[in-house]
C-alpha positions as CSV (number, residue, x, y, z in Angstrom):
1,X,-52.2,-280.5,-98.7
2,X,-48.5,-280.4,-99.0
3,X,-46.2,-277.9,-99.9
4,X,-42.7,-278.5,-102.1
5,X,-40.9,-276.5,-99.3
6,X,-37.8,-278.3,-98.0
7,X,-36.7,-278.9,-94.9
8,X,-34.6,-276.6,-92.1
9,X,-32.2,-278.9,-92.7
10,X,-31.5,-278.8,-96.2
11,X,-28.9,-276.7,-97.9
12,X,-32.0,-274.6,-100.1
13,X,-33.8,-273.8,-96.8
14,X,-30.9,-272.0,-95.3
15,X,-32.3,-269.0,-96.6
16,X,-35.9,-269.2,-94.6
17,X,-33.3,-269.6,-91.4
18,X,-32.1,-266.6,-92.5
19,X,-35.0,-264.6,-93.1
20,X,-36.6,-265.5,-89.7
21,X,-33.4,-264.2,-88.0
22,X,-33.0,-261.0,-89.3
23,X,-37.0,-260.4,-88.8
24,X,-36.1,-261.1,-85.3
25,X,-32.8,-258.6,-85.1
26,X,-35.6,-256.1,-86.5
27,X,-37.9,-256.6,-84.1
28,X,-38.5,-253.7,-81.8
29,X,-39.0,-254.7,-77.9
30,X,-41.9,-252.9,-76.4
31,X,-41.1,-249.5,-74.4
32,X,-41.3,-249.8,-71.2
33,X,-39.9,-253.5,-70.8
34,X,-38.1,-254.2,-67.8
35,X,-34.5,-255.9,-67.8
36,X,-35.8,-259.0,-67.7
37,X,-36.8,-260.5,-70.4
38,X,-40.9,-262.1,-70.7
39,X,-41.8,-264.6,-73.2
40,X,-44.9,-266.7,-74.1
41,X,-43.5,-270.2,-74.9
42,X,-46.8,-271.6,-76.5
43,X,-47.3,-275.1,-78.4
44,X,-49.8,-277.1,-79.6
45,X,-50.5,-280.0,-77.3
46,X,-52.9,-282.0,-79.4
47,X,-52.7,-285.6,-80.9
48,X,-50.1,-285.5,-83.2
49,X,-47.7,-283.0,-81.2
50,X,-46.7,-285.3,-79.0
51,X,-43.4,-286.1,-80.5
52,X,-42.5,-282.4,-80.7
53,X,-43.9,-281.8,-77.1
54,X,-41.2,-284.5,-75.8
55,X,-38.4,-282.8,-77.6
56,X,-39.5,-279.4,-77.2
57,X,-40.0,-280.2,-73.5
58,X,-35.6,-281.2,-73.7
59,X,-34.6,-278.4,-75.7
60,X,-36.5,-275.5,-73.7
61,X,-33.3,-275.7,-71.2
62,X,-31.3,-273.7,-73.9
63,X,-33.7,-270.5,-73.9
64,X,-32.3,-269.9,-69.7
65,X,-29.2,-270.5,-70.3
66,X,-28.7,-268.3,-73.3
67,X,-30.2,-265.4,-71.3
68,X,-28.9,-266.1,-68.3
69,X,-25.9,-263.6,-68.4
70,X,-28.2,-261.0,-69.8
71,X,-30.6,-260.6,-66.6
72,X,-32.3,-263.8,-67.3
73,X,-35.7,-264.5,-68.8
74,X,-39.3,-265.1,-67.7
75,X,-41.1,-267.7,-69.3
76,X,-44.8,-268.9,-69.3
77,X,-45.9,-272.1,-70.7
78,X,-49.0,-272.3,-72.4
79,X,-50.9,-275.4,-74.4
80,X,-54.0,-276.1,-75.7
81,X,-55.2,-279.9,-76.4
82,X,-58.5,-282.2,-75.7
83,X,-61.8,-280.8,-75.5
84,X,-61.5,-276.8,-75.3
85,X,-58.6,-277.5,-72.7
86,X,-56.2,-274.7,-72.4
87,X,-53.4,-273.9,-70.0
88,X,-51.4,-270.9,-68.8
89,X,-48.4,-271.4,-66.5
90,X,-47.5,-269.5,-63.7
91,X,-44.3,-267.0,-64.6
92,X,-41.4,-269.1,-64.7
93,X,-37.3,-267.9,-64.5
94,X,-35.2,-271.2,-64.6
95,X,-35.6,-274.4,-66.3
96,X,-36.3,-276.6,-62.9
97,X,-39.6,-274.8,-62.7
98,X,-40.6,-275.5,-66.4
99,X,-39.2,-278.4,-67.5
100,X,-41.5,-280.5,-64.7
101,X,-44.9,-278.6,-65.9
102,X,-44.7,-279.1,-69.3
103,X,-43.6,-282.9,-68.2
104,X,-47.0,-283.5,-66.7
105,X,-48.4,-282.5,-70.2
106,X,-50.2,-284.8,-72.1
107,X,-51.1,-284.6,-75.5
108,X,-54.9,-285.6,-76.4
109,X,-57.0,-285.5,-79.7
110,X,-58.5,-281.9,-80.1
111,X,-58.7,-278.9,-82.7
112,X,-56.8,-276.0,-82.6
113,X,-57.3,-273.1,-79.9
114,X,-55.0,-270.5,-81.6
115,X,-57.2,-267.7,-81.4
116,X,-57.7,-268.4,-77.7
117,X,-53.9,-268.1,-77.5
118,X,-53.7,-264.7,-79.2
119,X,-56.2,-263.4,-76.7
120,X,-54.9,-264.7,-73.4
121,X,-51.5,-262.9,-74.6
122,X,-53.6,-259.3,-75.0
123,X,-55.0,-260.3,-71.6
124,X,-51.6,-260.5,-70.4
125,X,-50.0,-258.0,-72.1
126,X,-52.7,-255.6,-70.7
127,X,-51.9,-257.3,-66.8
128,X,-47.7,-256.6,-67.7
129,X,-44.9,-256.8,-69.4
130,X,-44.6,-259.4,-72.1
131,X,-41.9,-258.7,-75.0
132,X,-43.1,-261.7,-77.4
133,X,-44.9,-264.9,-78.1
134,X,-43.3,-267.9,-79.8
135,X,-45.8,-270.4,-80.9
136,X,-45.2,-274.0,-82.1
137,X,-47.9,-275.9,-83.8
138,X,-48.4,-277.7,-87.1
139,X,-52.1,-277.1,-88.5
140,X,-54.6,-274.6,-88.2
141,X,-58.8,-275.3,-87.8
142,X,-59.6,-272.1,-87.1
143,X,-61.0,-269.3,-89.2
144,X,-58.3,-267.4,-91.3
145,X,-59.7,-263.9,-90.6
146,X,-60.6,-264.0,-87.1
147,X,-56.9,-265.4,-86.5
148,X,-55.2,-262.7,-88.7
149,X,-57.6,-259.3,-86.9
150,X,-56.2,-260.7,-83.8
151,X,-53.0,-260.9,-84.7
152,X,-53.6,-257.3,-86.1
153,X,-54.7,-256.2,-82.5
154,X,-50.9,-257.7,-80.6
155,X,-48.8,-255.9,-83.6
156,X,-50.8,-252.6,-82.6
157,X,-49.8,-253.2,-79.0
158,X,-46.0,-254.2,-80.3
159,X,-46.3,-258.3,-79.3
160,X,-44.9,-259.9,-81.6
161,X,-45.9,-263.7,-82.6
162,X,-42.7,-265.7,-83.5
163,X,-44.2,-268.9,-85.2
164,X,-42.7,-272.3,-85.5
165,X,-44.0,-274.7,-88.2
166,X,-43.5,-278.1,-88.2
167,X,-44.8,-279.8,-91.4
168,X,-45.4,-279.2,-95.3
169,X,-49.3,-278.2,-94.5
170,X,-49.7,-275.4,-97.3
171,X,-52.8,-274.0,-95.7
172,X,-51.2,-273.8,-91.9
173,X,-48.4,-271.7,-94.0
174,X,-50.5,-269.3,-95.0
175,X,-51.9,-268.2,-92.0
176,X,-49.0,-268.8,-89.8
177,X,-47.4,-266.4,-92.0
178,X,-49.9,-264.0,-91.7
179,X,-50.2,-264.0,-88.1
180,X,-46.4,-263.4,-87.7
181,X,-46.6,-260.6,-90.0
182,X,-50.1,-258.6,-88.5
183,X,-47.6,-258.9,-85.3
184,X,-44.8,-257.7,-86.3
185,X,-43.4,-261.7,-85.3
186,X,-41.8,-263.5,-87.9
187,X,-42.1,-267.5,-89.0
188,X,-40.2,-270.2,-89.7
189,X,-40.8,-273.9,-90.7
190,X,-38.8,-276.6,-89.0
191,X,-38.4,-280.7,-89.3
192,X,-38.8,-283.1,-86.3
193,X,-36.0,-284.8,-87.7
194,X,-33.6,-281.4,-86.7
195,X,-33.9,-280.3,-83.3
196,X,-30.7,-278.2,-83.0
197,X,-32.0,-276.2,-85.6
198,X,-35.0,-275.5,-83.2
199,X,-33.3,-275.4,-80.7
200,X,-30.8,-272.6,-81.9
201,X,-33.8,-270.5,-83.2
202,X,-35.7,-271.0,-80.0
203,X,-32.8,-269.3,-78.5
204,X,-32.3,-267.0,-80.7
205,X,-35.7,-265.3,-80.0
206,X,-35.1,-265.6,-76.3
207,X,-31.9,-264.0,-76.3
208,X,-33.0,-261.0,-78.5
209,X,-36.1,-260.1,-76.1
210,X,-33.6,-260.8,-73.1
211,X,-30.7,-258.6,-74.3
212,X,-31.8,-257.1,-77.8
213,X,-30.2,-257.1,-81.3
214,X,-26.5,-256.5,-79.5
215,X,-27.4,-259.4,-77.4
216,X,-28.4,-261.3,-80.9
217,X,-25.1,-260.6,-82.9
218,X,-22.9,-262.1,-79.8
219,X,-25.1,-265.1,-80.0
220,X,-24.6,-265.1,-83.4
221,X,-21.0,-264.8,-83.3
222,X,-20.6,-267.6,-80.8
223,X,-23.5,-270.0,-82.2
224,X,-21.7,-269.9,-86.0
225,X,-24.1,-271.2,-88.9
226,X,-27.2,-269.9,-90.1
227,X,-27.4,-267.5,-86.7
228,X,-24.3,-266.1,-87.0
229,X,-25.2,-264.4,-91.1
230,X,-27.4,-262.5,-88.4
231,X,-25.1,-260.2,-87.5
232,X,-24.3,-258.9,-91.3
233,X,-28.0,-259.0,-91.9
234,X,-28.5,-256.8,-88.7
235,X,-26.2,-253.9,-90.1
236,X,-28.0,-253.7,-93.4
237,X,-31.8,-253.9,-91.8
238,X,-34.0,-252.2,-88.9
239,X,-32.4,-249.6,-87.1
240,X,-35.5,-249.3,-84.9
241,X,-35.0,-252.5,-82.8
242,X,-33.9,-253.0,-79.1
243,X,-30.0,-252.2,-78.8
């Protein structure tokens, strides 16, 4: 099933940029968090991902180095794939921990695990601090109501799922879009074909749970393009977000 959406990359789809960046400004972080920042960096690691995986696995480098002047950033890496095969990461804080785990990945024929991924996040949000999920995937064979009730359960614990869509899958939409909204998370679509444009909203989300919505308009500022019509979007929305 496909959908007439356009690609990130296209002039009409500037606005879905747009829409997933002030969602993030509004974002509040969980009370309690510490300076640094925690983040689930979760993708699909099935069959077809494997192209995203490789670039994904090159552009996570920008997510440290964004946050690194704000008190830096914790990440974990987890990946589902194969036969019931899922994978959380120890914590990581720099990129030379990361980048080699997520190297060793490989990406094998399976169906999706993403209500297995909403609960290991509870579980860890129960054993500390995490400010957010981002998830990357493409599909969804899982059932729609069981997905969105426990994405109900992270918004009532204020853990947001920030979701990454790669393709025109119609049905994938809708519940990706549900899940980000039950969590108080937001979701974007992206193209394979524009990995800057990943790569900028990857680090978008990573500096606002670093640093918060102050944190988010300097990136803005200094990024330019679709992140920097954050900062004017951020005056007229939330006033409940991190500062």
């Amino acid at each position: 099933m496909t959908s007439s959406r356009k690609d990130l990359d296209t002039p009409s789809s500037h606005g879905e940029v747009d829409a997933f960046l002030a969602k993030v400004a509004s974002t509040p972080r969980r009370s309690g968090s510490s300076a640094t920042g925690r983040l689930i960096f979760a993708l699909d690691a099935t069959a077809s991902r494997e192209p995203t995986w490789d670039r994904a696995a090159e552009i996570q480098a920008s997510m440290f180095q964004e946050t690194r002047h704000l008190g830096g950033l914790h990440v974990q890496l987890c990946h589902y794939g194969g036969f019931r095969e899922f994978t959380a990461s120890p914590w990581y804080d720099s990129t030379d921990q990361l980048l080699p785990r997520m190297t060793r990945v490989f990406c094998a024929a399976g169906l999706t695990q993403i209500g297995r991924l909403l609960d290991h996040a509870k579980a860890e949000a129960g054993r500390g601090q995490v400010d957010a999920l981002v998830f990357i995937g493409d599909c969804v064979e899982e059932d729609h109501d069981r997905l969105a009730g426990r994405a109900g359960e992270l918004g009532l614990i204020g853990l947001p799922v920030f979701v990454f869509q790669e393709g025109r899958d119609a049905e994938a939409e809708r519940v990706f879009r549900d899940i980000a909204r039950l969590s108080g998370g937001a979701w974007c679509p992206f193209d394979h074909n524009s990995p800057q444009v990943l790569r900028d909203l990857l680090s978008a989300v990573a500096v606002f749970v670093a640093g918060g919505r102050k944190a988010l308009a300097d990136f803005g500022r200094g990024r330019g393009g679709a992140v920097l019509q954050l900062t004017r979007q951020m005056e007229q929305g939330s006033h409940g977000g991190r500062g």
